[in-house]
C-alpha positions as CSV (number, residue, x, y, z in Angstrom):
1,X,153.9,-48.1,-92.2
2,X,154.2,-45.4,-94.7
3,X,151.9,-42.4,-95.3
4,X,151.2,-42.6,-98.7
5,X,150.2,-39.1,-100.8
6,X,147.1,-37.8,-101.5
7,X,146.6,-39.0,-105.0
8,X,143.7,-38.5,-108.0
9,X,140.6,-40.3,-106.3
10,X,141.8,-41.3,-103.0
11,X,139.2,-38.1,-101.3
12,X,136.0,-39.2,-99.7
13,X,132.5,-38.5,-101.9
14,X,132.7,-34.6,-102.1
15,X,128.7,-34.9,-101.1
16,X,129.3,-36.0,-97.9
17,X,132.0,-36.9,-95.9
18,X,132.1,-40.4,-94.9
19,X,132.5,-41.0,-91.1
20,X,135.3,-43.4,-90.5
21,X,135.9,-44.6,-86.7
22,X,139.1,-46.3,-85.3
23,X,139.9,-48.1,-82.7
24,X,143.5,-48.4,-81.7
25,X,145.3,-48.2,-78.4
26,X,148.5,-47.2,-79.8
27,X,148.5,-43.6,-79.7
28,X,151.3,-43.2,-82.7
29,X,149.8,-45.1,-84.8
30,X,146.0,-43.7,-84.0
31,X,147.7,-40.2,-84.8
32,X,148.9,-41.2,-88.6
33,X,145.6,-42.9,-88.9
34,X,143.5,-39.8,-88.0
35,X,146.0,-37.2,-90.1
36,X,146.0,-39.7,-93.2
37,X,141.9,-39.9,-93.1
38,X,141.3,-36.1,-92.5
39,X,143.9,-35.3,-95.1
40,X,141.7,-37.4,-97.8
41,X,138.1,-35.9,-96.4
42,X,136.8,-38.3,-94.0
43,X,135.4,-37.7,-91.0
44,X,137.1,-39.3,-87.5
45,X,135.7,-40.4,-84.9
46,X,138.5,-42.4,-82.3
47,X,138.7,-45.0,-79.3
48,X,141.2,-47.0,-77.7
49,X,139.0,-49.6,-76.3
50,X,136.3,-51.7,-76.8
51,X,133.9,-50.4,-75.1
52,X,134.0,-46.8,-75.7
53,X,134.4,-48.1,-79.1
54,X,130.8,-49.6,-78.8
55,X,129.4,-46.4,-76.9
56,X,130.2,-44.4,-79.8
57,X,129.4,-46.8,-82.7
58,X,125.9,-46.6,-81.1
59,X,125.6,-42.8,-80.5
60,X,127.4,-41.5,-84.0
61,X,126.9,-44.7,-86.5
62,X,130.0,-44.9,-88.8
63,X,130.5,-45.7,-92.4
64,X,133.6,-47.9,-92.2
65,X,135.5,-48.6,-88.7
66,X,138.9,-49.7,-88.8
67,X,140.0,-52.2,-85.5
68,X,142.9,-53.8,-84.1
69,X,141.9,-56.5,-82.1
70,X,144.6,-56.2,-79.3
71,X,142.7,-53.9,-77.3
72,X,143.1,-53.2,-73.6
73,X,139.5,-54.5,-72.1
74,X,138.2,-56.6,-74.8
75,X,139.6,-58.8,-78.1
76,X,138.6,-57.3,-81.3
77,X,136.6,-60.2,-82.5
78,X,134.6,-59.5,-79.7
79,X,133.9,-55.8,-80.7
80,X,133.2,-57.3,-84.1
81,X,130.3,-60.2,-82.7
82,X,128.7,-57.2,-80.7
83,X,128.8,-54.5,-83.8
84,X,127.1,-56.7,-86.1
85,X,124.3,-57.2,-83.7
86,X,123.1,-53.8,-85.3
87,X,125.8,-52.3,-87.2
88,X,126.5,-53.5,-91.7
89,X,129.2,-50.5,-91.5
90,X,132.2,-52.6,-93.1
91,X,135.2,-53.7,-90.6
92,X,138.8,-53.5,-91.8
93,X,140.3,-55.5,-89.1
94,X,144.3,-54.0,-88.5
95,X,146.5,-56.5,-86.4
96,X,149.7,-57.8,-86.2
97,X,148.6,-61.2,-85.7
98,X,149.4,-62.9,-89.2
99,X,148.4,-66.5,-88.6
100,X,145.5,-67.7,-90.7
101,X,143.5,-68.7,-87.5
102,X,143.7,-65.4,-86.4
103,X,142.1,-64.0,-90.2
104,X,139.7,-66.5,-90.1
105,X,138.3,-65.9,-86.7
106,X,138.0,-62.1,-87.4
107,X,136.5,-62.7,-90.6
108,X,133.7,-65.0,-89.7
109,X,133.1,-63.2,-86.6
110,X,131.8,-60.6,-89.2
111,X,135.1,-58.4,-90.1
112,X,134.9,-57.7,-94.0
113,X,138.9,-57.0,-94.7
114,X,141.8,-58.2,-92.9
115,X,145.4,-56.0,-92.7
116,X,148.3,-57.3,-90.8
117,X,150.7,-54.4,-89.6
118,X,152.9,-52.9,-90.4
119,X,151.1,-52.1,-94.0
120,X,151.2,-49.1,-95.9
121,X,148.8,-46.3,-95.8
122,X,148.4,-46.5,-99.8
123,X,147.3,-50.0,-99.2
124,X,144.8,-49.5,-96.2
125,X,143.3,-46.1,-97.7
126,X,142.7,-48.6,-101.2
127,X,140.7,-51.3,-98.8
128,X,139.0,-48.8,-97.2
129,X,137.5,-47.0,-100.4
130,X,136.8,-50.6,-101.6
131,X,134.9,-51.7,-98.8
132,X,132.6,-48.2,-98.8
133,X,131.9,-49.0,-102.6
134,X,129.4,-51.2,-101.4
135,X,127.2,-48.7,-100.1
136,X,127.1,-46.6,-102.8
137,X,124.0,-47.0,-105.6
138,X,124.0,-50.3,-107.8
139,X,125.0,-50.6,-111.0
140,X,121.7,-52.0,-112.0
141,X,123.5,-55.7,-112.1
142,X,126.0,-55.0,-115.0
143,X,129.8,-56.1,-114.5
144,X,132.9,-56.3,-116.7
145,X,136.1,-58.8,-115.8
146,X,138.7,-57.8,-118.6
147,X,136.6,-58.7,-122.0
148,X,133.6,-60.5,-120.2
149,X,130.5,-58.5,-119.8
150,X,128.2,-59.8,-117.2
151,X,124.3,-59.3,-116.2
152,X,123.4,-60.5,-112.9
153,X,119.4,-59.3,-113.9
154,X,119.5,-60.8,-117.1
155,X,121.6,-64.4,-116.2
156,X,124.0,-63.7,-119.3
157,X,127.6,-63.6,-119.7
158,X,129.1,-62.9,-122.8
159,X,133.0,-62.6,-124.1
160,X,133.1,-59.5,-126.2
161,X,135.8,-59.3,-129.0
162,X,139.6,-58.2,-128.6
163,X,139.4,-56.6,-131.5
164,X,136.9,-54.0,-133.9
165,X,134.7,-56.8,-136.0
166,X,134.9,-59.8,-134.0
167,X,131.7,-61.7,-132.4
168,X,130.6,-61.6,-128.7
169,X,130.6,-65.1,-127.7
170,X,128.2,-66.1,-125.0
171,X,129.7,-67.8,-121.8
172,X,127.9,-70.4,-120.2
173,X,128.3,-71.1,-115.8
174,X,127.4,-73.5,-114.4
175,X,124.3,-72.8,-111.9
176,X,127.3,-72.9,-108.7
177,X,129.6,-70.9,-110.8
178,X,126.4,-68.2,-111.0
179,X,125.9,-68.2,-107.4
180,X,129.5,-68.0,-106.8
181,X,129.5,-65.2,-108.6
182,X,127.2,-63.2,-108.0
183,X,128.3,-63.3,-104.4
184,X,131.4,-61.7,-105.3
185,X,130.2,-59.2,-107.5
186,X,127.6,-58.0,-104.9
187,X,130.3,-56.7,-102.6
188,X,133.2,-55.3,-104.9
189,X,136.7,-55.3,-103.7
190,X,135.2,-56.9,-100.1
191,X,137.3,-59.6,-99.2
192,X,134.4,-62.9,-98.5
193,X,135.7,-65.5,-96.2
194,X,136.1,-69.0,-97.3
195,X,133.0,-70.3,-94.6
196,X,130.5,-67.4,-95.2
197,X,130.9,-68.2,-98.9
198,X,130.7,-72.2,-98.4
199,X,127.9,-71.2,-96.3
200,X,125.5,-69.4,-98.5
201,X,126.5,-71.7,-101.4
202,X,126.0,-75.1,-99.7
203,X,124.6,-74.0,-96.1
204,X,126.2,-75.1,-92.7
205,X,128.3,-78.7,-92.0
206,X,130.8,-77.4,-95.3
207,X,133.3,-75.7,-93.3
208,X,136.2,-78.3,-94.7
209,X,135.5,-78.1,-97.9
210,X,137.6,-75.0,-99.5
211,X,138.5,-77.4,-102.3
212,X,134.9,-77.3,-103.8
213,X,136.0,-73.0,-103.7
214,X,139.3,-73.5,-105.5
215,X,137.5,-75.7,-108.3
216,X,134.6,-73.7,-109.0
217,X,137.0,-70.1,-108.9
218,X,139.1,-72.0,-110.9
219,X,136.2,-72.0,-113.5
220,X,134.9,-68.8,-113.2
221,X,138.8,-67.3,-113.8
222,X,139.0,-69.8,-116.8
223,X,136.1,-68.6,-118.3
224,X,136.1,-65.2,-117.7
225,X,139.8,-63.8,-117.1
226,X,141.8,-62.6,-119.9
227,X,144.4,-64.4,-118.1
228,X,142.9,-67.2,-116.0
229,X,146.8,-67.7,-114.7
230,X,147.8,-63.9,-114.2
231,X,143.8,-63.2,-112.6
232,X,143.2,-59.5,-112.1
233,X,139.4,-59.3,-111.3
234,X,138.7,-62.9,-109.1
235,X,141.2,-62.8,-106.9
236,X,142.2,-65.4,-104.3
237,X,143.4,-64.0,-100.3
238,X,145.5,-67.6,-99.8
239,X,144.2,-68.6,-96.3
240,X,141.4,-65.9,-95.9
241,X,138.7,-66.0,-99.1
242,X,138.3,-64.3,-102.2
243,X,137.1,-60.6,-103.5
244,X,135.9,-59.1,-106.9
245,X,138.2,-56.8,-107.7
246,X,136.6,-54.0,-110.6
């Protein structure tokens, strides 16, 4: 893991700190965690098990809480199912299990990012600011993905022109394509598992059917990328889901 630099906005909201808790039983690691968060203006709160994790989730609500899931008393995607019982404060999962059953069970048990160690602290600090953006005021509905200008409110999209002169050129999605979406755009830079988004597009009983996901993103990146090959806004997590990058 490397401790990346504090660099031009990589500082908590100089109006109030944001209150970041972690819960890691490795003491090394929980040390570089803590030093690289204070350094950028967060405040810490720390635990190396589950359930004084829970205990002080409930008496000091965080903002974001980073978890690994091997934790002494309790799995992590236990701490997770009980958080969300009460708790929308965005869960960056941090384990060094890297098989796709393990990222899937963390992320439909309600995690919102996954990291698998060892990753660098440029990396983490990114997906943590990320996952915070959500809480922050809405941007009344207005999105951009390289030339493509979309308004959730108004149901338009519309290619603007590479160059000074040219015509905006409406875009037209499909109704799935819209939902699809507008998902994604909701939550920017979250990572949305593959089920949760199956789920809210088609409802329960879809849980096979990730191909319907690559065909409609597939659309969306072809219609709205400037590179539909080389995507830098729709981005696919291969065994995970997908996330709006801004």
């Amino acid at each position: 893991m490397q401790a990346g630099g504090r660099t031009a906005g990589s500082s908590a909201s100089p109006q109030r700190a944001r209150h970041v808790l972690i819960i890691e039983d490795e003491p090394a690691l929980l040390r570089a965690l803590r030093i690289n968060l204070e350094a950028r203006g967060y405040r810490v709160s720390t635990a190396a098990s589950g359930l004084a994790a829970l205990a002080q989730a409930k008496q000091r609500p965080p903002d974001a809480i980073l978890l690994d899931l091997g934790l002494p008393d309790m799995d992590g995607t236990e701490v997770i199912g009980t958080l969300r019982g009460w708790s929308k404060a965005p869960v960056i999962v941090l384990s060094g299990r890297a098989s796709s059953g393990d990222k899937i069970g963390a992320l439909d048990a309600g995690a919102d990012d996954y990291v698998t160690k060892p990753f660098s602290m440029a990396e983490l600090m990114a997906r943590l600011r990320a996952a915070l953006r959500r809480d922050e005021p809405a941007t009344g509905g207005a999105f951009r993905i390289g030339h493509a200008k979309i308004d959730l409110a108004a149901h338009t999209a519309v290619r603007e022109p590479d160059q000074d002169g040219g015509k905006a050129v409406p875009v037209r999605l499909t109704p799935t394509e819209w939902r699809l979406l507008e998902l994604l755009l909701r939550s920017p830079g979250q990572l949305i598992g593959s089920a949760r988004l199956l789920a809210s597009l088609w409802g329960p009983g879809h849980d096979d059917s990730t191909h319907y996901l690559r065909f409609h993103m597939a659309g969306l990146r072809r219609k709205l990328e400037d590179d539909p090959h080389r995507p830098r806004h729709l981005l696919t997590e291969p065994g995970m889901g997908y996330r709006y990058q801004p």
